[in-house]
Backbone as CSV, one residue per row, in Angstrom:
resi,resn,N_x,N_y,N_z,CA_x,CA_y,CA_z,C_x,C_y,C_z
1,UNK,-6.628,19.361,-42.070,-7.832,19.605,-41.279,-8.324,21.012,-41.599
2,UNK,-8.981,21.626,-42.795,-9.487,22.184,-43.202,-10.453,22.903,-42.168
3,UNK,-10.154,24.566,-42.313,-10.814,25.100,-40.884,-10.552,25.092,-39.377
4,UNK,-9.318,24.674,-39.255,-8.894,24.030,-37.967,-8.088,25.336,-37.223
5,UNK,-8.008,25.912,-38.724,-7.463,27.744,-37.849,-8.596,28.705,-37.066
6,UNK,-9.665,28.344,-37.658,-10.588,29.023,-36.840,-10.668,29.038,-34.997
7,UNK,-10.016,27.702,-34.766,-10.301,27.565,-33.817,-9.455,27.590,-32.578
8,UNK,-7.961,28.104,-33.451,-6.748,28.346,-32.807,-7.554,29.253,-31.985
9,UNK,-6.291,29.418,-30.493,-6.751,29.461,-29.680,-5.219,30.048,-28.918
10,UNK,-4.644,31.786,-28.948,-3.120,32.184,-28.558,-3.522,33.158,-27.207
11,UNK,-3.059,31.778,-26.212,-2.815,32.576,-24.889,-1.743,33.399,-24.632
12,UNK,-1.525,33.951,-23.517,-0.105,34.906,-23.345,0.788,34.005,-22.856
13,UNK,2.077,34.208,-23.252,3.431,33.359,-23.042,3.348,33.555,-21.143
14,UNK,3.681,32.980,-20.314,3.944,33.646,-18.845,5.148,33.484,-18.654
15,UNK,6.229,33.860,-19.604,7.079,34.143,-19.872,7.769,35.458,-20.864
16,UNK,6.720,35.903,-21.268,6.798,36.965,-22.212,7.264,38.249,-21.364
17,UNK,6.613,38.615,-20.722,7.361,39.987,-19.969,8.223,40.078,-19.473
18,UNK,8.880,39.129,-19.357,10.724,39.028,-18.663,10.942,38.416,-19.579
19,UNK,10.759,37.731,-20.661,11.842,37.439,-21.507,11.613,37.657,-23.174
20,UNK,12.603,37.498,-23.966,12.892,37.932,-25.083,11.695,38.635,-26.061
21,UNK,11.623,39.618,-26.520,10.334,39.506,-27.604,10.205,38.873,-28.475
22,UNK,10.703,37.852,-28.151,10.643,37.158,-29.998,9.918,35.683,-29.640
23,UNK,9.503,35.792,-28.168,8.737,34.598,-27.668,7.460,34.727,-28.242
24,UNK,7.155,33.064,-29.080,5.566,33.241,-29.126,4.961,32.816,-28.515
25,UNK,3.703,33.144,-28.394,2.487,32.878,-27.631,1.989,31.306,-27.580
26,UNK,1.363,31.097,-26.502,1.184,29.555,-26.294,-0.114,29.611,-27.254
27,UNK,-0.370,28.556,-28.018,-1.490,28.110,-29.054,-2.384,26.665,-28.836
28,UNK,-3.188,26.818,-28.547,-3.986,25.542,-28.248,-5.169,25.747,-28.916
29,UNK,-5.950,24.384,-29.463,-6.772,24.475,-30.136,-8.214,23.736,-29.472
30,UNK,-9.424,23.851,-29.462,-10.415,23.323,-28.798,-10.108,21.575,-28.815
31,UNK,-9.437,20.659,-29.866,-9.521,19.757,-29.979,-8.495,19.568,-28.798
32,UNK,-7.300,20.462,-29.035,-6.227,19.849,-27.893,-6.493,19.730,-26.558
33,UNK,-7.557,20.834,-26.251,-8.092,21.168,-24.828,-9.174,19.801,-24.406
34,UNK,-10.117,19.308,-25.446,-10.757,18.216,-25.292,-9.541,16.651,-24.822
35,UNK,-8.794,16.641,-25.205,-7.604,15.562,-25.455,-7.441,15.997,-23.847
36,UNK,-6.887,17.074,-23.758,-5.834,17.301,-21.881,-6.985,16.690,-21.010
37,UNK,-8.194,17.367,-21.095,-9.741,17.141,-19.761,-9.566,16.241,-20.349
38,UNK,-9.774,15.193,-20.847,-10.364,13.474,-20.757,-8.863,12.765,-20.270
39,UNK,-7.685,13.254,-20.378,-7.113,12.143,-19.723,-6.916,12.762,-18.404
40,UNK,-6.823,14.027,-18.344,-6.834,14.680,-16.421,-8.194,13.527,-15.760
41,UNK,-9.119,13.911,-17.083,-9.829,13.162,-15.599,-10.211,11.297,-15.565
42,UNK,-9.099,10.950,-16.674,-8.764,9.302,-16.337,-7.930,9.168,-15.425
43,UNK,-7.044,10.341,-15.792,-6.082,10.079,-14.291,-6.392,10.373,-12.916
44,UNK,-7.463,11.349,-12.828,-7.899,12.005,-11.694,-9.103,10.307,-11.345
45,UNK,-9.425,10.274,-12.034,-10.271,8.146,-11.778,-8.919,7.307,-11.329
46,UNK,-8.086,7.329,-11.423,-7.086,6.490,-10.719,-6.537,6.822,-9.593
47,UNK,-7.073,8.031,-9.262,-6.345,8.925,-7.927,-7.394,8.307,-6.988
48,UNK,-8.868,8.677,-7.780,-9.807,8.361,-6.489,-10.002,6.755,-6.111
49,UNK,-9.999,5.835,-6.943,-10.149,4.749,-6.837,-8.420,4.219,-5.939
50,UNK,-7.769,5.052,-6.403,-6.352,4.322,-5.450,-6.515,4.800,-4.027
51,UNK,-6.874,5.941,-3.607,-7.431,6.485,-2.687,-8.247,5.706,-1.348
52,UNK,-9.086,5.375,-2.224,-10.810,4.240,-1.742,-9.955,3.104,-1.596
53,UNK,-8.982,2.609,-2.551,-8.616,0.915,-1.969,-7.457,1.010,-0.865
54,UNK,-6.711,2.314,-0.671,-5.679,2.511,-0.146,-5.873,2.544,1.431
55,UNK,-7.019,3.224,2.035,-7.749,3.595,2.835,-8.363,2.553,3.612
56,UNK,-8.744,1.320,2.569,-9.202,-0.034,3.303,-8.030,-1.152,3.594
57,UNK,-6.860,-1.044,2.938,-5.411,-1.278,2.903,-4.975,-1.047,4.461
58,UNK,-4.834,0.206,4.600,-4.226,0.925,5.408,-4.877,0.839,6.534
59,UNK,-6.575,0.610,6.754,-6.776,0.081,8.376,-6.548,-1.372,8.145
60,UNK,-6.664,-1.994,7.347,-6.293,-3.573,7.437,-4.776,-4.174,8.015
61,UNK,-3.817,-2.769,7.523,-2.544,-2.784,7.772,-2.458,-2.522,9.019
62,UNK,-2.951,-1.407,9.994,-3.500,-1.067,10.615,-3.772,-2.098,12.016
63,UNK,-4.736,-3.073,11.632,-5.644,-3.895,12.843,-4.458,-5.391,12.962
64,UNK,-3.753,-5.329,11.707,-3.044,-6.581,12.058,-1.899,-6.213,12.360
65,UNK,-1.036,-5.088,12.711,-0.204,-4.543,13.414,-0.285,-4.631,14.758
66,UNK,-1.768,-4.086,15.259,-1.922,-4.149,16.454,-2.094,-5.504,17.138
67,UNK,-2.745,-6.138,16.229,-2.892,-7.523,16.443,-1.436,-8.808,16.493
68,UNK,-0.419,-8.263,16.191,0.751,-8.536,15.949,1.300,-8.061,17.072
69,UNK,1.512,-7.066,17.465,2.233,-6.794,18.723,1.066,-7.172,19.710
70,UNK,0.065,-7.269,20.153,-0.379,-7.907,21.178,-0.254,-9.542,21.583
71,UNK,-0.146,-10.311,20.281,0.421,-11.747,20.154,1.548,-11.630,20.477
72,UNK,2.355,-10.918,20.113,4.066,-10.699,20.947,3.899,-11.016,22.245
73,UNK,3.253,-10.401,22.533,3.303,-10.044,24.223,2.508,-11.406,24.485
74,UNK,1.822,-11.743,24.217,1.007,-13.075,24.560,1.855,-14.149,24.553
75,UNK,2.772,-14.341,23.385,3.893,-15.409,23.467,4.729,-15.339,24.121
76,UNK,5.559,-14.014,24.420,6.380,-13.930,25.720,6.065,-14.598,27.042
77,UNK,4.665,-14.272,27.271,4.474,-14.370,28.522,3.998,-16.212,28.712
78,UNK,3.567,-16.737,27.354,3.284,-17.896,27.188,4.460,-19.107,27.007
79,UNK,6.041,-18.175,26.697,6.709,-18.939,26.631,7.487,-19.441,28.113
80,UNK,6.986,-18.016,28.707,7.565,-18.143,30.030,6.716,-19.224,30.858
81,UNK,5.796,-19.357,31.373,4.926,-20.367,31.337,5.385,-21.629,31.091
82,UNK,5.904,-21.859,29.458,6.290,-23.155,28.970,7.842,-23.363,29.933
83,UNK,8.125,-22.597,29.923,9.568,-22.835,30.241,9.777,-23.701,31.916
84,UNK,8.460,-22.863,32.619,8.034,-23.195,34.101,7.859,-24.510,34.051
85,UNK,6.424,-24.770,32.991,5.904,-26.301,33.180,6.837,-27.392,32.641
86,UNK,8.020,-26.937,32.155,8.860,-28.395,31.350,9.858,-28.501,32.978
87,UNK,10.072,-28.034,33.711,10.359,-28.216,35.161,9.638,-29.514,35.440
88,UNK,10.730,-30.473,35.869,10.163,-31.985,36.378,10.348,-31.824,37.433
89,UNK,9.146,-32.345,37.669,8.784,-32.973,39.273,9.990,-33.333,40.184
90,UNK,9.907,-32.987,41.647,11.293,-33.430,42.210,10.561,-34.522,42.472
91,UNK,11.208,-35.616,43.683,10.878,-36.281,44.582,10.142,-36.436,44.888
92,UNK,9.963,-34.934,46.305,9.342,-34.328,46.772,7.980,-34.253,46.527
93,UNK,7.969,-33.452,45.592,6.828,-33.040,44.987,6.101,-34.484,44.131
94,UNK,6.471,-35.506,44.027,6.099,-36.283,43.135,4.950,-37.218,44.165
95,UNK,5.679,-37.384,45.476,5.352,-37.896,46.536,4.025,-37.415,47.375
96,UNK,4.126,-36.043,47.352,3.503,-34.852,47.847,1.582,-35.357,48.064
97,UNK,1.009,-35.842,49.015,-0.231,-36.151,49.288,-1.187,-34.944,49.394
98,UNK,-2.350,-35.219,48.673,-3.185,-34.543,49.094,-4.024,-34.733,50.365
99,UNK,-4.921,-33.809,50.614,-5.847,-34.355,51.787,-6.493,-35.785,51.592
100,UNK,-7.107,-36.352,50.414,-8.157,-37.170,50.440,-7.081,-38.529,50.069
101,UNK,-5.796,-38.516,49.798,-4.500,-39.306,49.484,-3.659,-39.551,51.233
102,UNK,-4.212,-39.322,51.858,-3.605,-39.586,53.436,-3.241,-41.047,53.668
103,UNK,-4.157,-41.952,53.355,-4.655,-43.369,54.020,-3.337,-44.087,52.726
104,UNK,-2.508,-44.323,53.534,-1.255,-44.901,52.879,-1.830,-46.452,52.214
105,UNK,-2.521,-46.869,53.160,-3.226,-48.250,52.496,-4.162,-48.043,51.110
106,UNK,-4.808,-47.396,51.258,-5.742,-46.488,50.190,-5.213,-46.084,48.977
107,UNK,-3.764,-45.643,49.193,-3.360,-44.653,48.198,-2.280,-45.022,48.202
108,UNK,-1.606,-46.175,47.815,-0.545,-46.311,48.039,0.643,-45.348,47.292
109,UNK,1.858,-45.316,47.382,2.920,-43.881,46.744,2.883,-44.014,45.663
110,UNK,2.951,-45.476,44.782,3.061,-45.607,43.336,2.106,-45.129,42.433
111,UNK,0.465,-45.273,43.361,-0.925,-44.323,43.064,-0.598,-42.793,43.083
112,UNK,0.011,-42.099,43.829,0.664,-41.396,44.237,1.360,-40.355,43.146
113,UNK,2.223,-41.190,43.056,3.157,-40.695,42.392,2.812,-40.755,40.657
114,UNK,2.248,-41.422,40.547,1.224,-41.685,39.138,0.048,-40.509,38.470
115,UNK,-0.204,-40.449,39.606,-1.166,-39.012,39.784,-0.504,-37.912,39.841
116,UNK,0.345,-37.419,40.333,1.459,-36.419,40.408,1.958,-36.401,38.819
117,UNK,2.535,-37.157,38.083,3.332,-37.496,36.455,2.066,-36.921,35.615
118,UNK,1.302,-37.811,36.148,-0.001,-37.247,35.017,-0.467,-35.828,34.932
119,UNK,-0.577,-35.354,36.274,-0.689,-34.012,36.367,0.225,-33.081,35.431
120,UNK,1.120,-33.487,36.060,2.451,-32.411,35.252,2.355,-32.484,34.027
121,UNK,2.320,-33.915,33.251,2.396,-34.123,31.578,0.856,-33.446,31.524
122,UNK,0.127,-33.050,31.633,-0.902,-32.419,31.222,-0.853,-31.301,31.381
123,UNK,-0.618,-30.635,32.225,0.217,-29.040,32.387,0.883,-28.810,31.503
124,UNK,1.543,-29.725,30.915,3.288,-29.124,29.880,2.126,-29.166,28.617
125,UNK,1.558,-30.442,28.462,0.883,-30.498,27.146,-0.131,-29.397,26.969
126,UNK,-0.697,-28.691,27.803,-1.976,-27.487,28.095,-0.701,-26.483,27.504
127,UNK,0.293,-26.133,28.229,1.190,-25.373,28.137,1.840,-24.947,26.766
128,UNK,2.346,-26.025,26.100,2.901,-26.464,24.990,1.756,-25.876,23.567
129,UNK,0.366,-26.406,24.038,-0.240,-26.061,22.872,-0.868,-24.547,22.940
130,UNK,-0.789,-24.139,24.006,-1.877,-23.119,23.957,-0.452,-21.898,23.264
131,UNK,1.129,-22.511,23.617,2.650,-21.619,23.554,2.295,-21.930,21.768
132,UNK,1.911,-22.879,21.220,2.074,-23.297,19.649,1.049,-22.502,18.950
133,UNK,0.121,-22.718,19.449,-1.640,-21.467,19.161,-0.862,-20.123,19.032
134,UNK,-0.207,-19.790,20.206,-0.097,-18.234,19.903,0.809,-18.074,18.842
135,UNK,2.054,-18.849,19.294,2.919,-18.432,17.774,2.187,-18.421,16.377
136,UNK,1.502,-19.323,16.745,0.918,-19.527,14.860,-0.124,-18.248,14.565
137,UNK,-0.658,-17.987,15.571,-1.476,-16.818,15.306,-0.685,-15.516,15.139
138,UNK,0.362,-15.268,15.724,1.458,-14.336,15.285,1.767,-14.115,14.157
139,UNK,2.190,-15.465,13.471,2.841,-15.564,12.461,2.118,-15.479,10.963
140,UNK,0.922,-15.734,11.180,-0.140,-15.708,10.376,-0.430,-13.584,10.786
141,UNK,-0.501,-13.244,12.158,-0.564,-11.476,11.738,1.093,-10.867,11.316
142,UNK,1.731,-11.495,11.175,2.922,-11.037,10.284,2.632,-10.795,9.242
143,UNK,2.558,-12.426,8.411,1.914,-12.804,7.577,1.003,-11.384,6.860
144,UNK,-0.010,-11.188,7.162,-1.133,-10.572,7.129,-0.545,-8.889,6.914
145,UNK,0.026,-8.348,7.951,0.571,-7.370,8.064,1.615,-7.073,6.249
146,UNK,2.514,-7.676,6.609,3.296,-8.017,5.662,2.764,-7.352,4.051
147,UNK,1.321,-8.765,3.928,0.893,-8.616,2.635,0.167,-7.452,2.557
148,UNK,-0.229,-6.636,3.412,-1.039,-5.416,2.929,-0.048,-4.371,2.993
149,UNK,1.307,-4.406,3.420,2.129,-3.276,3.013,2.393,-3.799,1.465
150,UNK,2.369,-5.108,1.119,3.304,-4.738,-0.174,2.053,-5.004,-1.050
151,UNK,0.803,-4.792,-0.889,-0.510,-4.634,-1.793,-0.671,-2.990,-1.646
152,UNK,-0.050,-2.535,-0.194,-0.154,-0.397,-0.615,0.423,-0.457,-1.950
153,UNK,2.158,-0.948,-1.085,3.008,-0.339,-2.390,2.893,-0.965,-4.101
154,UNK,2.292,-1.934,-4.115,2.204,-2.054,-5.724,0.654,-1.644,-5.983
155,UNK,0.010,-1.443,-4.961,-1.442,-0.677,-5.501,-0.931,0.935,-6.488
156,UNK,-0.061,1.040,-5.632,0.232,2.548,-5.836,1.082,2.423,-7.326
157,UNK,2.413,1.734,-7.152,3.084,1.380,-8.578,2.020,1.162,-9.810
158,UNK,0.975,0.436,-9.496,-0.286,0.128,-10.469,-1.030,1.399,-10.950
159,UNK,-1.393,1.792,-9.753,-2.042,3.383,-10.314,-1.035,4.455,-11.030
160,UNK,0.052,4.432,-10.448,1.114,5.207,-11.466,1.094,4.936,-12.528
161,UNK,1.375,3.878,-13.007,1.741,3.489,-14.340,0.456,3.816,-15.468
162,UNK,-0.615,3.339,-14.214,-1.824,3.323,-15.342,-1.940,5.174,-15.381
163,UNK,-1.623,5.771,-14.483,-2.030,7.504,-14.599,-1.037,7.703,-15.916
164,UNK,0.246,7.474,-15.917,1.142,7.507,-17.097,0.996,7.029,-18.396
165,UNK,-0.056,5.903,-18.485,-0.622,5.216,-19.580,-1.284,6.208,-20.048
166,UNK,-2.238,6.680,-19.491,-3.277,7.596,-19.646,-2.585,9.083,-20.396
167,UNK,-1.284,9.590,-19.748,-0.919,10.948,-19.873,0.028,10.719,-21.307
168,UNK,0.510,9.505,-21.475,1.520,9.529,-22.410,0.381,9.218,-23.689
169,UNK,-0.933,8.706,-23.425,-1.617,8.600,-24.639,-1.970,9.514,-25.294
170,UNK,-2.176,10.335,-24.336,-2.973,12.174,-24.517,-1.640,12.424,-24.953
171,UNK,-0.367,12.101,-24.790,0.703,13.360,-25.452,0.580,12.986,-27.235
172,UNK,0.625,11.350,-27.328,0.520,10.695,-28.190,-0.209,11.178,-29.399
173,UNK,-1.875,11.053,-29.079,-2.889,12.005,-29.586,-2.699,13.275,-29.913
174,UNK,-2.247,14.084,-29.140,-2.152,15.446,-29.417,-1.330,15.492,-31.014
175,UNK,0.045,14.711,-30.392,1.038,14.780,-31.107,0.634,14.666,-32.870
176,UNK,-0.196,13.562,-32.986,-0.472,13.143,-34.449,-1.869,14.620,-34.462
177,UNK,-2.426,14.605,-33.684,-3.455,16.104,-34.345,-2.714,16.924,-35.070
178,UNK,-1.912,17.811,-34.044,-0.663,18.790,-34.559,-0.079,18.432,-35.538
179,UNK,0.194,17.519,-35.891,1.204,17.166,-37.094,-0.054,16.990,-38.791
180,UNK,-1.042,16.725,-38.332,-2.041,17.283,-39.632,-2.604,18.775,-39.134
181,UNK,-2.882,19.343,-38.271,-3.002,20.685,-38.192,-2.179,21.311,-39.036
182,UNK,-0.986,21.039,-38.292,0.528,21.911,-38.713,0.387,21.705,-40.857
183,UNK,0.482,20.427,-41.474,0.359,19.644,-42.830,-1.087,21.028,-43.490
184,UNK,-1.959,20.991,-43.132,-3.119,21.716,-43.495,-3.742,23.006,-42.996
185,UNK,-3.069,23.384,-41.982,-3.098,25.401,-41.712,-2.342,26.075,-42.694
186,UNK,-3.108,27.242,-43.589,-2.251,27.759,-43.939,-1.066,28.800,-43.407
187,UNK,-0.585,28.714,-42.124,0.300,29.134,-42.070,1.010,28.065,-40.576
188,UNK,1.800,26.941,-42.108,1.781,25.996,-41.535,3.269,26.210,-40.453
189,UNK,4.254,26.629,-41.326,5.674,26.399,-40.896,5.940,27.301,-39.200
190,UNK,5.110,28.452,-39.576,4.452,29.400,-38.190,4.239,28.444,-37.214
191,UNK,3.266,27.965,-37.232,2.037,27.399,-36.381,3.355,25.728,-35.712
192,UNK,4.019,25.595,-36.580,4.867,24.605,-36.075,5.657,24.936,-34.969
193,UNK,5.971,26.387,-35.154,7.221,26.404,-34.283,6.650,26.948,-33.680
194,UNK,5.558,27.411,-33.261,5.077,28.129,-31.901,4.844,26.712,-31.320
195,UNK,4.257,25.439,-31.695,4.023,24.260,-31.131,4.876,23.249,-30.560
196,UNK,6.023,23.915,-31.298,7.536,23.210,-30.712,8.250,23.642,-29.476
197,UNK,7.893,25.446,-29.779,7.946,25.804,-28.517,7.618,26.082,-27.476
198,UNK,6.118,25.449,-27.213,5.492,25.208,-26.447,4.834,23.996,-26.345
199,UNK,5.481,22.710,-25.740,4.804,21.409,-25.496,3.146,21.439,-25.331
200,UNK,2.145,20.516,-25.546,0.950,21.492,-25.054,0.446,19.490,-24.928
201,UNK,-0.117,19.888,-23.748,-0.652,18.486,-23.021,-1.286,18.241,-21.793
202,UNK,-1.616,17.552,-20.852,-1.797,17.277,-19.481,-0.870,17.122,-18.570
203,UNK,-0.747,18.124,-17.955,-0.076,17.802,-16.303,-0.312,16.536,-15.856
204,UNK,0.850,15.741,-15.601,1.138,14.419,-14.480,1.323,15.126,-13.863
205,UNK,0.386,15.087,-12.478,0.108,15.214,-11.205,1.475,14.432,-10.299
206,UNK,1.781,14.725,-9.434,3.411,14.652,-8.429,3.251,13.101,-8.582
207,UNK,1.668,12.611,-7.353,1.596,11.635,-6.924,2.396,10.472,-8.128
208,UNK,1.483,10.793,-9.405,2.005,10.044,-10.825,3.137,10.197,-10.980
209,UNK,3.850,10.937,-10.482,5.325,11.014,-11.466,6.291,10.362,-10.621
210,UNK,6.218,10.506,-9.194,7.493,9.989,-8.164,6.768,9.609,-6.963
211,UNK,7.267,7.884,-6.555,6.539,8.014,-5.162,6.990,8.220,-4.413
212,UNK,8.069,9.052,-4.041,8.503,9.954,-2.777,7.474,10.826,-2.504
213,UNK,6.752,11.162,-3.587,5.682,12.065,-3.468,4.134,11.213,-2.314
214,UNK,4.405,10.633,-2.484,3.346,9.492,-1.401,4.257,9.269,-0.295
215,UNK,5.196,9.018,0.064,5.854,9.000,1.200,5.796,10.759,1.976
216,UNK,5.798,11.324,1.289,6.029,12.524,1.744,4.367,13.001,2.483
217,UNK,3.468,12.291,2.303,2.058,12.346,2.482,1.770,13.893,1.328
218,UNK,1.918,14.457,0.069,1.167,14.369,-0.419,0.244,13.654,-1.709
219,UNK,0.514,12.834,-1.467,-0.320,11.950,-2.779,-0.966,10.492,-2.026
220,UNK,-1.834,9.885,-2.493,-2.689,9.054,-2.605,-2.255,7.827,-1.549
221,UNK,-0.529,7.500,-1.394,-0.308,6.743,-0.162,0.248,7.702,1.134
222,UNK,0.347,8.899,0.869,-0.071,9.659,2.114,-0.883,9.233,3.558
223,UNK,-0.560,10.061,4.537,-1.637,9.686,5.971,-2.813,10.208,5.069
């Protein structure tokens, strides 16, 4: 790459004043600096977009939580209920006249008592379905709940990988520049080992590298 020294580019070591003099200077070249900004900011596009979907995730996760423990409580109190109405009729109670059921000729007990059965089996059956409604609606905000924690966590695994796609391409790139830089500078064998000893690339950002770093709230599955 003919001319490609012109454009070297020797910052100060930030390591040089405490250590050895025989440290060289960090060397970057306009091309390498073009390579780091375009994948910072592919990766910095996967931060914001994981961000934006994470955010609609997270009240969704959010409303069916709440919606989940309030069905709790709805089935408790619905099972208790069920438990009341599967209570059979005594005797007593089976027998039991109303006001407009007085006239024994009228109403005889077997009318009676017919009307009483029916009552109850319609109570248990009211009982029974409205106890089956709630569970299922529970189970469906489990359900629900459930799938948007494990759409955070592989949203997030997804954006990692792809931020790492991105950073390992840029090392990639760099790597083959340098290696015809290094082939065609004349002062090639130099220019190598200042490049060896100084990696030169894009920062992976925390969030990208470990997701403890998102548990910890700072990165992208953060509060």
């Amino acid at each position: 790459m003919p001319g490609a020294e012109n454009h070297l580019v020797a910052g100060p070591d930030p390591a040089a004043e405490s250590g050895p003099a025989t440290r060289w200077p960090i060397v970057r070249t306009s091309r390498m600096e073009i390579l780091s900004r375009q994948a910072l900011e592919l990766i910095e596009g996967e931060e914001i977009r994981l961000r934006d979907e994470l955010a609609v995730l997270k009240r969704e996760y959010a409303r069916f939580l709440a919606l989940r423990d309030a069905l709790a409580d709805e089935v408790a109190v619905l099972e208790e209920k069920l438990k009341e109405a599967r209570s059979r009729l005594s005797e007593q109670e089976l027998e039991d006249r109303r006001l407009a059921e007085r006239h024994v000729q009228d109403r005889p007990v077997g009318l009676v008592r017919a009307r009483r059965q029916t009552g109850w089996e319609r109570r248990l059956g009211t009982a029974e379905q409205q106890y089956q409604s709630a569970t299922a609606r529970l189970a469906d905000a489990k359900h629900e709940a459930q799938l948007r924690e494990e759409l955070i966590r592989d949203r997030g695994a997804v954006a990692r990988a792809a931020a790492r796609r991105h950073y390992e391409l840029a090392l990639r790139r760099t790597a083959t520049y340098q290696q015809q830089l290094v082939r065609t500078h004349r002062r090639g064998p130099e220019l190598n080992r200042l490049l060896l000893d100084h990696l030169v690339g894009p920062d992976l950002p925390a969030w990208a590298r470990d997701p403890a770093a998102d548990e910890s709230g700072t990165g992208p599955d953060g509060p």
